[in-house]
RODO-2510 file (C-alpha; in nm, 4 decimals, decimal comma):
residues 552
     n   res          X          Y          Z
     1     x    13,9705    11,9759     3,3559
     2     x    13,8460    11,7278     3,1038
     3     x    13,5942    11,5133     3,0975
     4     x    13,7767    11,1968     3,1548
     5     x    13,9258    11,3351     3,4933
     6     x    13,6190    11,4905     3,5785
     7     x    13,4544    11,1373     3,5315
     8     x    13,7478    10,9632     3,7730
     9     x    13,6959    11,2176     4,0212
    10     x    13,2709    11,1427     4,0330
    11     x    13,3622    10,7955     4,0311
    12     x    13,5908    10,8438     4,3282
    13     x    13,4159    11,0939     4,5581
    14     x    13,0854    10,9128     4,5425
    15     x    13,1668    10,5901     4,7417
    16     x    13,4055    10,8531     4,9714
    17     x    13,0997    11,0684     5,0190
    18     x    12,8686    10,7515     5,1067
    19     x    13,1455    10,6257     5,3590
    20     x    13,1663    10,9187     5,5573
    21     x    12,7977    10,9683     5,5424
    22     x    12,7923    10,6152     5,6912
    23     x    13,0542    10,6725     5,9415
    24     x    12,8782    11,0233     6,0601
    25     x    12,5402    10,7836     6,1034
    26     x    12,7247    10,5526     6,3059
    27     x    12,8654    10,7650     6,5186
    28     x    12,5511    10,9859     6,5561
    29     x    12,3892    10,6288     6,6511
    30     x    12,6307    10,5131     6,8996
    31     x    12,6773    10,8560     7,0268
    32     x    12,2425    10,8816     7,0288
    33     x    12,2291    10,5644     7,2782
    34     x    12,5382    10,5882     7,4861
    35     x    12,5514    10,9054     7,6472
    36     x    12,3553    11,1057     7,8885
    37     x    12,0886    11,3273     7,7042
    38     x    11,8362    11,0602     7,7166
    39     x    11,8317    11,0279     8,0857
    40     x    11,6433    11,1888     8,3017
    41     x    11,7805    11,1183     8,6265
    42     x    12,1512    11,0281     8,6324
    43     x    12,3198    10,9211     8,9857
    44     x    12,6888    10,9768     8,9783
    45     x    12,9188    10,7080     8,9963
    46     x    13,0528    10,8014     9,3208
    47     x    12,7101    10,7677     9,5132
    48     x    12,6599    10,4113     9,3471
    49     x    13,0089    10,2635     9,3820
    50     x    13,1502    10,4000     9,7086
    51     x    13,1110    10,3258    10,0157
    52     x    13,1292    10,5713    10,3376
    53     x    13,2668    10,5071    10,6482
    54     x    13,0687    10,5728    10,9212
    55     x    13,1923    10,9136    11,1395
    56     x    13,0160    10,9102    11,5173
    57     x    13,2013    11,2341    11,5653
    58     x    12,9822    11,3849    11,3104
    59     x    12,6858    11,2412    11,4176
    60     x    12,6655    11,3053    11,7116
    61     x    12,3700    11,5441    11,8612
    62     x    12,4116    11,8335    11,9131
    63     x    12,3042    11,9717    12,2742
    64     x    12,1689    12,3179    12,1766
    65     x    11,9290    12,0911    11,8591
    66     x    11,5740    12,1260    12,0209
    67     x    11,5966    12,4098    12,2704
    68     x    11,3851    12,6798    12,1232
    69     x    11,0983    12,6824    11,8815
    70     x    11,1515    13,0056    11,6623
    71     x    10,8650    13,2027    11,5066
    72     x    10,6888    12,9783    11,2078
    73     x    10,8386    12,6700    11,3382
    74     x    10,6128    12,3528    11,4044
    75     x    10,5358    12,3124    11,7450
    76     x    10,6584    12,0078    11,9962
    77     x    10,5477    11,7255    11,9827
    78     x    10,3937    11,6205    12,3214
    79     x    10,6039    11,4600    12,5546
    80     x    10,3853    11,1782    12,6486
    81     x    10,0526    11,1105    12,4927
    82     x     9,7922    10,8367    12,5699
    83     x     9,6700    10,6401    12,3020
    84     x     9,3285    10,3519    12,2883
    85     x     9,3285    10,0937    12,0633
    86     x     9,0536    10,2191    11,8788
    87     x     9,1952    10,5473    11,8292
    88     x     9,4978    10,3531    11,6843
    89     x     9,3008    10,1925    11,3888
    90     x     9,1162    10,5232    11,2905
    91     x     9,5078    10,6754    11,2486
    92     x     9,6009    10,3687    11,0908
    93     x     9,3447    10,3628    10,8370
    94     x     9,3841    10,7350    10,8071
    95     x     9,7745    10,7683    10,7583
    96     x     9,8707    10,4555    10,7356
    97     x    10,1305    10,4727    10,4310
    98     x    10,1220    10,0943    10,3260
    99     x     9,7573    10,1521    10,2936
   100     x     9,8151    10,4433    10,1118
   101     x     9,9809    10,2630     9,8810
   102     x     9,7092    10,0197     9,8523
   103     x     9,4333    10,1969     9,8152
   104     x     9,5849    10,3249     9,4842
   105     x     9,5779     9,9690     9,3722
   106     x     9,1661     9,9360     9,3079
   107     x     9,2028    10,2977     9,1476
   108     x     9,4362    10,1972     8,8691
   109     x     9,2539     9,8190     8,8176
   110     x     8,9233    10,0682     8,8014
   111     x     9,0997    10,2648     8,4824
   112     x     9,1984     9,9691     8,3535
   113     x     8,8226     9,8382     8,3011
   114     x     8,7790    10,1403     8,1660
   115     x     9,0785    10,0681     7,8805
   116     x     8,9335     9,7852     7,7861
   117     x     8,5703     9,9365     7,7914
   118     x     8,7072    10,1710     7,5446
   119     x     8,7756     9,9819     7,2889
   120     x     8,3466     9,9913     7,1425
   121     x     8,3807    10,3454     7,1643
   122     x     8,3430    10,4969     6,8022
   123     x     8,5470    10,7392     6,6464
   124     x     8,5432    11,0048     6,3591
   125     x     8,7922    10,9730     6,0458
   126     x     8,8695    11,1787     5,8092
   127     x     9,1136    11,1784     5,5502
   128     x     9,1974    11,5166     5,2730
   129     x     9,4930    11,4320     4,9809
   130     x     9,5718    11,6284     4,6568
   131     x     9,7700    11,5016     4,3771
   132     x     9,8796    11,6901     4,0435
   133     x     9,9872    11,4688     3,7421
   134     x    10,1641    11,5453     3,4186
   135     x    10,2177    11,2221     3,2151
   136     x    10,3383    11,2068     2,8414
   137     x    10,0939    11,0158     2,6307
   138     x    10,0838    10,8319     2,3294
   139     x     9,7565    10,8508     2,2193
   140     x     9,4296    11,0836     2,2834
   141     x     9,2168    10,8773     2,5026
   142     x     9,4629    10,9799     2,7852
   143     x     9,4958    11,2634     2,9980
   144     x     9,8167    11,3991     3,0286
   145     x     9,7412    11,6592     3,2938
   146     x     9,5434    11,5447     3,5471
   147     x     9,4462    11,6805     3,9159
   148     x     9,3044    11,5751     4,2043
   149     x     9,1461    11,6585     4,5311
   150     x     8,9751    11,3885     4,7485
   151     x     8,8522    11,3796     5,1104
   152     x     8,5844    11,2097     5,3137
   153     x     8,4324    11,2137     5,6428
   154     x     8,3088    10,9200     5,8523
   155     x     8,1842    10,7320     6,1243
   156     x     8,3399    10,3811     6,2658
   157     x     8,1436    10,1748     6,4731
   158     x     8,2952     9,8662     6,6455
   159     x     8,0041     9,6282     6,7668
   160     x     8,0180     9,3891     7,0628
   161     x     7,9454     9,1020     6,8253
   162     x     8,2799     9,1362     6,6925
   163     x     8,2185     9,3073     6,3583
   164     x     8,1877     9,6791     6,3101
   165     x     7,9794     9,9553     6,1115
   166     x     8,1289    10,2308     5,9079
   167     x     7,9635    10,5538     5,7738
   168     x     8,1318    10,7074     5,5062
   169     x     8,0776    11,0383     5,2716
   170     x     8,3738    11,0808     5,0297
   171     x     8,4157    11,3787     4,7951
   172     x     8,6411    11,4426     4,4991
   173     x     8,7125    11,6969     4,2475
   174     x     8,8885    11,6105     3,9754
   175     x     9,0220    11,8116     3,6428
   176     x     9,1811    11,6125     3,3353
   177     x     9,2860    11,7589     3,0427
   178     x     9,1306    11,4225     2,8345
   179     x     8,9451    11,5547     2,5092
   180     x     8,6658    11,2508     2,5277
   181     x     8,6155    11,4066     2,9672
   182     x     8,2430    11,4899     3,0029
   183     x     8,3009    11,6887     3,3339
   184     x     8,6049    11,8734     3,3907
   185     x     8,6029    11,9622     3,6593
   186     x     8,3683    11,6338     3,7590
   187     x     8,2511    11,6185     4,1693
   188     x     8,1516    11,2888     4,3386
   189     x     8,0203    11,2606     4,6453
   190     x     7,9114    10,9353     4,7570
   191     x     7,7469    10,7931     5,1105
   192     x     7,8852    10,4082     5,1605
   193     x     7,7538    10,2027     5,4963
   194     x     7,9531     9,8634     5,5128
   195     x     7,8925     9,6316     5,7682
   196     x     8,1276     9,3368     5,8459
   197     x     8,0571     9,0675     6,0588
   198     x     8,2815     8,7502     6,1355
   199     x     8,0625     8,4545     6,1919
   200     x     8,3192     8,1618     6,3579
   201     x     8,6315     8,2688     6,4983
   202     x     8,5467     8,6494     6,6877
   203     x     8,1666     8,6324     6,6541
   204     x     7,9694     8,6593     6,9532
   205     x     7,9075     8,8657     7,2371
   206     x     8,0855     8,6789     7,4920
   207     x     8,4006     8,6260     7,3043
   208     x     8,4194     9,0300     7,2363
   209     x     8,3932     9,1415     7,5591
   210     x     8,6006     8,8893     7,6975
   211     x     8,8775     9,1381     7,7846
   212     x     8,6694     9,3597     7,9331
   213     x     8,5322     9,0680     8,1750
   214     x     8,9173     8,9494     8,2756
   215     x     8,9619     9,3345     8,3716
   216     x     8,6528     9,3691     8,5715
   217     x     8,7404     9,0385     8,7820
   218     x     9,1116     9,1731     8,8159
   219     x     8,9163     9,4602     8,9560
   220     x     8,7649     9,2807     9,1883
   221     x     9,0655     9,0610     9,2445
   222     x     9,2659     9,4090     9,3372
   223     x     8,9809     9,5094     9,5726
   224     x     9,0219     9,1979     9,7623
   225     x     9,3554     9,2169     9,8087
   226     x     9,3103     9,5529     9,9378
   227     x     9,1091     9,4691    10,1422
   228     x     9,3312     9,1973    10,3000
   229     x     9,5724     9,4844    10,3179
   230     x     9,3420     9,6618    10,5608
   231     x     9,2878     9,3561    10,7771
   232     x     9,6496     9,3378    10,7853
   233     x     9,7308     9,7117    10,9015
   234     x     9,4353     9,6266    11,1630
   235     x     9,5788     9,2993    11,2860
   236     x     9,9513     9,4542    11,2916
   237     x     9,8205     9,7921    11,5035
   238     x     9,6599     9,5334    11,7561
   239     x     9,9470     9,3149    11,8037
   240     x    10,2222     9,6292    11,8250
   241     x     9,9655     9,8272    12,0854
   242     x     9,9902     9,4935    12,2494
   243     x    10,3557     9,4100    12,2782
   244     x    10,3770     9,8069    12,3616
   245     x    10,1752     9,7382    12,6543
   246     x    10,3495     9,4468    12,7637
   247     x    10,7119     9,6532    12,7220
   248     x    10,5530     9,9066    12,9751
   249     x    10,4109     9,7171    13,1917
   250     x    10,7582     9,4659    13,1867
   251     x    10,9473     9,8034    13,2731
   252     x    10,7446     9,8717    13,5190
   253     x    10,7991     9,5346    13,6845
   254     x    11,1583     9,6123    13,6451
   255     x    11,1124     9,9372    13,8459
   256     x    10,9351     9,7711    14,0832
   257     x    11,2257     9,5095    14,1316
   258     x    11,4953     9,7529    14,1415
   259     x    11,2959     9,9356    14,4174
   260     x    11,2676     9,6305    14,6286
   261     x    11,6519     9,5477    14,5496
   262     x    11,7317     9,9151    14,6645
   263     x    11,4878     9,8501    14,9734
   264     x    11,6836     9,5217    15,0674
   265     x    12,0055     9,7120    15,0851
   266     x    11,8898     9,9612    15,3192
   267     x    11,7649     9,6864    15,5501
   268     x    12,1560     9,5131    15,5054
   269     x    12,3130     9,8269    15,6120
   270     x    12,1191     9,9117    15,8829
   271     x    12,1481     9,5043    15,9984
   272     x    12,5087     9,5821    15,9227
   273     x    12,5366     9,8690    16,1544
   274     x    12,3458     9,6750    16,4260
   275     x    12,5640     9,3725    16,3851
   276     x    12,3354     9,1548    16,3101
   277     x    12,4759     9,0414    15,9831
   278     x    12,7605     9,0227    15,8280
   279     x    12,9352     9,2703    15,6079
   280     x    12,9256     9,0277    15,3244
   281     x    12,5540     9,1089    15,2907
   282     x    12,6026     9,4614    15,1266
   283     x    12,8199     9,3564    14,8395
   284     x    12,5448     9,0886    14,7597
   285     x    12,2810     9,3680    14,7679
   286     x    12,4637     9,6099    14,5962
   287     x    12,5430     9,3199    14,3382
   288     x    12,1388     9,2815    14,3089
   289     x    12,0767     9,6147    14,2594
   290     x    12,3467     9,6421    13,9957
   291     x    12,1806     9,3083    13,7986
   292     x    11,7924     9,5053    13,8049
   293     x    11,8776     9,8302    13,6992
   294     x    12,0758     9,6427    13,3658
   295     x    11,7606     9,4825    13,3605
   296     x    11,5794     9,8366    13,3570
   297     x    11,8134     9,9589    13,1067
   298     x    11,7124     9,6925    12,8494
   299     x    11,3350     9,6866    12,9481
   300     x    11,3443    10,0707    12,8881
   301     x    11,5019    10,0267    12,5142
   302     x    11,2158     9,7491    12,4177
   303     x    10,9796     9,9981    12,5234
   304     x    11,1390    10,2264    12,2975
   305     x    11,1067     9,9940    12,0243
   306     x    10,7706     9,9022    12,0405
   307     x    10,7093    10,2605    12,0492
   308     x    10,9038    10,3355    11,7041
   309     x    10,7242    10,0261    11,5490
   310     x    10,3637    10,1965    11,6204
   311     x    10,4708    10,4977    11,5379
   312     x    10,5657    10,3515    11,1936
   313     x    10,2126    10,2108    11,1289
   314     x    10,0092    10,4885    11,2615
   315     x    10,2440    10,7983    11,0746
   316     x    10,0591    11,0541    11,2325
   317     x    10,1233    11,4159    11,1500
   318     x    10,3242    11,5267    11,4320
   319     x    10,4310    11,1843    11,6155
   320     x    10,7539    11,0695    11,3387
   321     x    10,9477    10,8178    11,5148
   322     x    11,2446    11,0639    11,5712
   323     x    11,0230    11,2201    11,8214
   324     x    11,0527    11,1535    12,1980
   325     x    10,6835    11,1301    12,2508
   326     x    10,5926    10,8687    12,5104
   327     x    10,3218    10,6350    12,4587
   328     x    10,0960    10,5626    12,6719
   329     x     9,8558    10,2769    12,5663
   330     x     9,4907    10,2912    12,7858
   331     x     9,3110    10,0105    12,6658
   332     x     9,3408     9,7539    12,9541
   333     x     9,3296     9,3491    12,8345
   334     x     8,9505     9,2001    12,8908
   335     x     9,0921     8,8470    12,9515
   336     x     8,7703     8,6843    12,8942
   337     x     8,7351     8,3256    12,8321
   338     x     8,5417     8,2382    12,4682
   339     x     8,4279     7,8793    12,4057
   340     x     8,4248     7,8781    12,0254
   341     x     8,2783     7,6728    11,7843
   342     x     8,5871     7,5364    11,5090
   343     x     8,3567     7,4030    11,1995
   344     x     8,1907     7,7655    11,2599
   345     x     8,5153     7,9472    11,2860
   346     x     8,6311     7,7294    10,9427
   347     x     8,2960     7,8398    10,7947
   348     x     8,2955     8,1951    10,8390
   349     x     8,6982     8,1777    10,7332
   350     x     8,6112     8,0341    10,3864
   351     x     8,3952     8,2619    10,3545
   352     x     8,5091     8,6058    10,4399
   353     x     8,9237     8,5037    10,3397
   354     x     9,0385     8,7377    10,0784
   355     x     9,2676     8,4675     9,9318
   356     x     8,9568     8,2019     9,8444
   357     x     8,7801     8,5067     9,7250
   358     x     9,1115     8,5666     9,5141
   359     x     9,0896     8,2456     9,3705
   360     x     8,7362     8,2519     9,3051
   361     x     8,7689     8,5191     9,1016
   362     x     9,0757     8,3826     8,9297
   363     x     8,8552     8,0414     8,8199
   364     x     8,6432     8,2901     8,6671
   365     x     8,8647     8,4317     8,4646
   366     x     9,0171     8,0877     8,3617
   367     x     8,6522     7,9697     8,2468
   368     x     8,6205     8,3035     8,0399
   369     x     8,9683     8,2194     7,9084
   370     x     8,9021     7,8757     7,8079
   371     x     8,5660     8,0162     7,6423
   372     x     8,7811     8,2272     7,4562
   373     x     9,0450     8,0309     7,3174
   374     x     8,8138     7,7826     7,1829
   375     x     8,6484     8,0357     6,9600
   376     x     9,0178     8,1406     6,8904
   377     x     9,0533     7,8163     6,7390
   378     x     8,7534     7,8137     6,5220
   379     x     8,8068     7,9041     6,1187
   380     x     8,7786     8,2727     5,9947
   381     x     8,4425     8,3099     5,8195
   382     x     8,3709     8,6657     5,8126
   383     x     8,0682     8,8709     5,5862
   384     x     8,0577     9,1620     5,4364
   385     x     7,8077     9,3846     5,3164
   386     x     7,8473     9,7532     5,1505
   387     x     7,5776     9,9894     5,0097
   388     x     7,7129    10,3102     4,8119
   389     x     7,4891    10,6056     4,6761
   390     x     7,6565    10,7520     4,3996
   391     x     7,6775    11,1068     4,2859
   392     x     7,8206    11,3094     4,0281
   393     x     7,7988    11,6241     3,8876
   394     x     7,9886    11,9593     3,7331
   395     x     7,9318    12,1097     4,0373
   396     x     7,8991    12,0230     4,4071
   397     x     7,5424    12,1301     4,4409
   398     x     7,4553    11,8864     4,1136
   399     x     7,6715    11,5988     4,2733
   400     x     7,4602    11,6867     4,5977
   401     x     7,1196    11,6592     4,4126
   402     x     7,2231    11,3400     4,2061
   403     x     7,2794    11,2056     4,5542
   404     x     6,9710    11,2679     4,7324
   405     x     6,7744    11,1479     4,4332
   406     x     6,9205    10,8192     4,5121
   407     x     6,9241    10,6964     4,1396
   408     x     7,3074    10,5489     4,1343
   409     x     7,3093    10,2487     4,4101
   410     x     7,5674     9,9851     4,4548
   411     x     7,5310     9,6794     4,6473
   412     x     7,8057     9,4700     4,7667
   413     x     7,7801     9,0817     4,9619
   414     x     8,1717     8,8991     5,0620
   415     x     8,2228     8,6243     5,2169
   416     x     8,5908     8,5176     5,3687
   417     x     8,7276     8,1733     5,4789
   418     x     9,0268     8,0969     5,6162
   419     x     9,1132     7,7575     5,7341
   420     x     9,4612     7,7403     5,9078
   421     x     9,6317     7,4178     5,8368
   422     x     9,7541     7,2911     6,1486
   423     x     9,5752     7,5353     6,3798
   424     x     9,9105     7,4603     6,6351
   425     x     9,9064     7,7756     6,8160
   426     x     9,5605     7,7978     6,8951
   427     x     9,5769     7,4460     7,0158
   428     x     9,8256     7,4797     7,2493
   429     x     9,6781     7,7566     7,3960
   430     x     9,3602     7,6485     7,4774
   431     x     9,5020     7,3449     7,6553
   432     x     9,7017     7,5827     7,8169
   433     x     9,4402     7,7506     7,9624
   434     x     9,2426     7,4178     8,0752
   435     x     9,5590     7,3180     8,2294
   436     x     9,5737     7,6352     8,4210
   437     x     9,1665     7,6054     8,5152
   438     x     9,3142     7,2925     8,6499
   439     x     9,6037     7,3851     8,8777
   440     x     9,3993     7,6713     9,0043
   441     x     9,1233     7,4298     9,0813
   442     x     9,4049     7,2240     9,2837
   443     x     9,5441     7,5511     9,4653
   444     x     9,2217     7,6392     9,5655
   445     x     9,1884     7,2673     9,7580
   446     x     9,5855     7,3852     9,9194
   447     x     9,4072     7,7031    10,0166
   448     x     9,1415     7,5237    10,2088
   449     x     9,3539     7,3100    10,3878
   450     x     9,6041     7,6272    10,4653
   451     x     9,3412     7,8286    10,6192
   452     x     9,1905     7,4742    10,8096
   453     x     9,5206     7,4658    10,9625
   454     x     9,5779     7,8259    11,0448
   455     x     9,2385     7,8422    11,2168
   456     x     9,2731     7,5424    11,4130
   457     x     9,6119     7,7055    11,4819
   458     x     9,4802     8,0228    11,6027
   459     x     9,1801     7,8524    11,7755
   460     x     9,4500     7,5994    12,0028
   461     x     9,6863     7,9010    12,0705
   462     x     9,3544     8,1277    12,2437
   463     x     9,3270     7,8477    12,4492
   464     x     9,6570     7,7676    12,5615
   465     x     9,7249     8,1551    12,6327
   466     x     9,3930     8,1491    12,8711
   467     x     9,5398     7,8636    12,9988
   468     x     9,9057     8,0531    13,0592
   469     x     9,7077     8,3344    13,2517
   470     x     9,5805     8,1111    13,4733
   471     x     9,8449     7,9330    13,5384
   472     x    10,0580     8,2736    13,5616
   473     x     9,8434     8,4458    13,7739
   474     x     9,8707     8,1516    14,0352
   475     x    10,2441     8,1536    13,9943
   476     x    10,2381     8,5367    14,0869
   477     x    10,0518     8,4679    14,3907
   478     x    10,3000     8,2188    14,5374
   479     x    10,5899     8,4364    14,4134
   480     x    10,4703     8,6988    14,6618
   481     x    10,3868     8,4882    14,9056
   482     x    10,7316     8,3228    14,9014
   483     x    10,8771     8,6569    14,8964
   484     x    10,7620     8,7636    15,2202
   485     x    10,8594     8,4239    15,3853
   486     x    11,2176     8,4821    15,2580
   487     x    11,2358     8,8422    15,3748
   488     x    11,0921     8,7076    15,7603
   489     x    11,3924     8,4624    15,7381
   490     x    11,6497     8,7133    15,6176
   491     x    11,5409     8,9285    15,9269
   492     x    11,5880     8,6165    16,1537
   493     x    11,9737     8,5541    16,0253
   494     x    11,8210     8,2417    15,8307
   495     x    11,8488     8,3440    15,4731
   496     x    12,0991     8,5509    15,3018
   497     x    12,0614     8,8818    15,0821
   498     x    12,1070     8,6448    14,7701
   499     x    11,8195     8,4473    14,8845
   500     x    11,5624     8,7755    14,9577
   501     x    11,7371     8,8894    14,5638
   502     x    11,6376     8,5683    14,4112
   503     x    11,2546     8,5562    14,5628
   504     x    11,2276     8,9263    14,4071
   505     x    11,3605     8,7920    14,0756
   506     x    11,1241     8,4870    14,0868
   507     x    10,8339     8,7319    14,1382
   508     x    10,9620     8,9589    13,8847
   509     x    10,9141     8,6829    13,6535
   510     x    10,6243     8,5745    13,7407
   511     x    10,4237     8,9189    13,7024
   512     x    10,6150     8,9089    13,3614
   513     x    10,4988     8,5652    13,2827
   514     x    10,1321     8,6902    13,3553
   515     x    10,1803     9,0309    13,1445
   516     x    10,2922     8,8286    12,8456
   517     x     9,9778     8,6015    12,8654
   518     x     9,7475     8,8472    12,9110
   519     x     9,8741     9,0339    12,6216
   520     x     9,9443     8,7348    12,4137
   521     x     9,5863     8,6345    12,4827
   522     x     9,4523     8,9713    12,3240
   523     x     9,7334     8,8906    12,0084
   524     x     9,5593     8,5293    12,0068
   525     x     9,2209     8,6795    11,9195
   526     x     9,3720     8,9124    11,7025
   527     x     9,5465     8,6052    11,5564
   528     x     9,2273     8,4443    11,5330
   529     x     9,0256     8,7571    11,3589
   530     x     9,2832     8,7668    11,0726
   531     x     9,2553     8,3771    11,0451
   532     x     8,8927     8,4210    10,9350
   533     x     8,9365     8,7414    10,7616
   534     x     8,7723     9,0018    11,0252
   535     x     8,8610     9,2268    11,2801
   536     x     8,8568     9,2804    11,6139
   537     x     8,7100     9,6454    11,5773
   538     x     8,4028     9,7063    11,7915
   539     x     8,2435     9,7638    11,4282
   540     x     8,2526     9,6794    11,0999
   541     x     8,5599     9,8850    10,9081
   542     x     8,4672    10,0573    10,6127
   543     x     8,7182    10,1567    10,3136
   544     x     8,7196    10,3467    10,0023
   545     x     8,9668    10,3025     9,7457
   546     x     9,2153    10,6181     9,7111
   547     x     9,1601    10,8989     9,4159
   548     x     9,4770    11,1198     9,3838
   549     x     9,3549    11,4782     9,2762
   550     x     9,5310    11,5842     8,9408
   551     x     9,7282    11,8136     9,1049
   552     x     9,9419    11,5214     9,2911
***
């Protein structure tokens, strides 16, 4: 082939070769970010796009599910087990798994201090290179062989002030080939401390550790929120035990009505028999009796509910809410009457909230910020100082001793300015930050007046429910009494089965109506607790913030 052709075909294949070179990349690329090796976790299609009808044939239980406990199985839960209120918290705070997610919370803010704690720590450096030259020269005063190994070993020290302090001990050893070279090979080793120091913008101890101060009050800020998380779990126990006990004690109101319904239609059919009344009288009865037991039915299924819900907040090993475990609360209502001071109440609220605390905190980090960006805004003017022992030698040991004898010394003083023209950015965000020091400012006022209102709130409905049980109670009273006056007149021929049904209804709802105040009374002072950011445990609750082991 001759050279011309063999030129045409270089000239060709080179832009051919780059093309395909450029197509592989491309598709290597698209191929690199589109399919599935980079995932992890990949959910197919099907679960994410379709939808499943719902089968009741399949779900259905299955009889035989529950019968036996084999060998190494868990054991039953209990079918009924009694529960106080107390008892309820120390689960709660035990197993609780929204607290167990919150407890992490101060953990991780903790480590995060301890990021930005990190960043004074010193460190070692160290740094090793070799480089062999061979250079055509044109005259004798160059070298044109050349070789060299250099490394060196230090300390860096970042100060609080802003500036930092490095130790350093480099070492060379270098060969040339140079015919005017004195040492070949020559070894330097050399001990340099340099100091810099910026004396405007990042000077100062206050502007240095300013991250580490916003991470310590979002530390604190975490902790309170946990904390608020706690008195949360503690208010929600108190108001499900509550409503639980209501549901049972509404059920068994219910029972109690059905029994007096069923108890009224054995008294029609034996009037009926006797002749005393007419016939008509048994379908009413039977109609009554029909009307309580739907009544029992639904009463029944709240209970059920209520039970699920404090199953849910207590998650204790062994009681999951698809067990059938009745329960049983034993902590009676103490509906005693408190006359309570309101300014005190709003006092002791401001104080102990969680969310003025919150704020608090976050004012505190808006004054550090505003501290901040004003020396942010300042003009670099930084110094610089570096002092170098020289030493030099044929050998290491010589370069050692010319070193220690201290006879080479350099001395080094800088000073930098810079003076941004405009200084925009900085500008804006310090006014930034005063404008946020300002709406926080105005939040915190909101905050007042929010938790003013919701104690005031709280404070009104504690009276009004004491109110309700009194006025309840007396309701009950008469409902009985005009119970027993409607059953003398049934048995006279003066009232009818409907009438007897609807005096047992009326007294059904009054023991209801006093059940619900009793119990909302007890939610009112729970209610009232969380309002001022306490609890209505007979002592004060203790909490620890969550460490996973490594092993989790």
């Amino acid at each position: 082939m001759s050279k011309p052709t063999v030129h045409r075909l270089t000239h060709w294949a080179l832009p051919l070769l780059l093309a395909a070179a450029a197509s592989c990349f491309w598709i290597g690329c698209k191929t690199l970010f589109t399919t599935d090796p980079m995932l992890d976790v990949r959910v197919p299609a099907r679960r994410l796009r379709r939808i499943e009808p719902m089968d009741f044939e399949a779900m259905s239980a299955d009889e035989s599910e529950g019968q036996t406990v084999g060998q190494g199985e868990p054991e039953p839960a209990p079918a009924e087990l009694q529960l106080a209120l107390d008892e309820c918290r120390a689960v709660a705070l035990e197993n609780n798994l929204d607290l167990e997610v919150a407890l992490l919370s101060p953990t991780i803010a903790g480590e995060t201090v301890g990021e930005a704690e990190a960043v004074f720590e010193p460190y070692l450096f160290s740094n090793f290179s070799y480089s062999r030259a061979e250079t055509p020269v044109s005259t004798t005063l160059d070298a044109s062989k050349e070789k060299l190994i250099a490394a060196d070993l230090g300390v860096y020290v970042p100060l609080r002030t802003g500036g930092s302090l490095t130790f350093d001990v480099p070492f060379s050893r270098s060969e040339s080939n140079n015919v005017f070279a004195t040492l070949s090979p020559a070894y330097t080793t050399d001990f340099v401390v340099s100091i810099s120091q910026p004396l405007l913008r990042g000077a100062g101890l206050r502007t240095n550790t300013h991250a580490i101060r916003l991470a310590h009050y979002e530390s604190q800020i975490t902790e309170a929120r946990t904390k608020l998380e706690v008195i949360g779990v503690l208010a929600a126990v108190d108001r499900v035990y509550w409503r639980l006990y209501a549901a049972r004690k509404e059920a068994q109101v219910r029972k109690n009505e059905y029994g007096l319904a069923i108890a009224q239609l054995a008294r029609v059919e034996r009037m009926v028999k006797a002749g005393t009344v007419a016939e008509v009288e048994i379908v009413r009865a039977q109609a009554g009796v029909a009307e309580r037991l739907e009544a029992i039915i639904i009463a029944d299924n709240t209970v059920r509910d209520r039970e699920r819900e404090l199953k849910l907040l207590l998650n204790k090993p062994g009681l999951g809410m698809e067990t059938a475990t009745v329960l049983i609360p034993s902590t009676e209502p103490n509906p005693l009457h408190h006359r309570l001071d309101g300014e005190r109440l709003l006092e002791a609220a401001l104080s102990n909230r969680m969310e003025m605390l919150e704020l608090e905190l976050q004012i505190a980090q808006d004054a550090s910020t505003i501290e901040y960006q004003k020396n942010q805004a300042l003009p670099i003017l930084a110094l610089g100082y570096t002092y170098n022992i020289n030493g030099l030698g044929s050998t290491t040991h010589d370069a050692l001793d010319m070193l220690l004898d201290r006879r080479f010394e350099d001395h080094r003083v800088g000073l930098e300015l810079v003076v941004p023209i405009g200084n925009k950015a900085a500008g804006s965000a310090l006014r930034r930050a005063v404008y946020t020091r300002v709406q926080r400012l105005s939040t915190r006022k909101l905050r007042e007046l929010v938790i003013q209102q919701e104690v005031a709130n709280a404070l009104d409905r504690l009276e009004a429910t004491w109110q309700r049980i009194l006025a309840s109670r007396q309701r009950a009273q008469l409902a009985g009494r005009n119970l027993e006056a409607e059953q003398r007149q049934f048995d006279l021929g003066l009232r009818t089965s409907t009438d007897v049904l609807d005096a047992q209804t009326r007294l059904a709802d009054a023991q209801s109506a006093e059940i619900l105040a009793l119990t909302e009374y007890q939610i009112a002072q729970v209610d009232l607790a969380y309002a001022t950011g306490t609890t209505l445990a007979a002592s004060a609750v203790e909490w620890e913030p969550a460490v996973p082991s490594e092993g989790d």
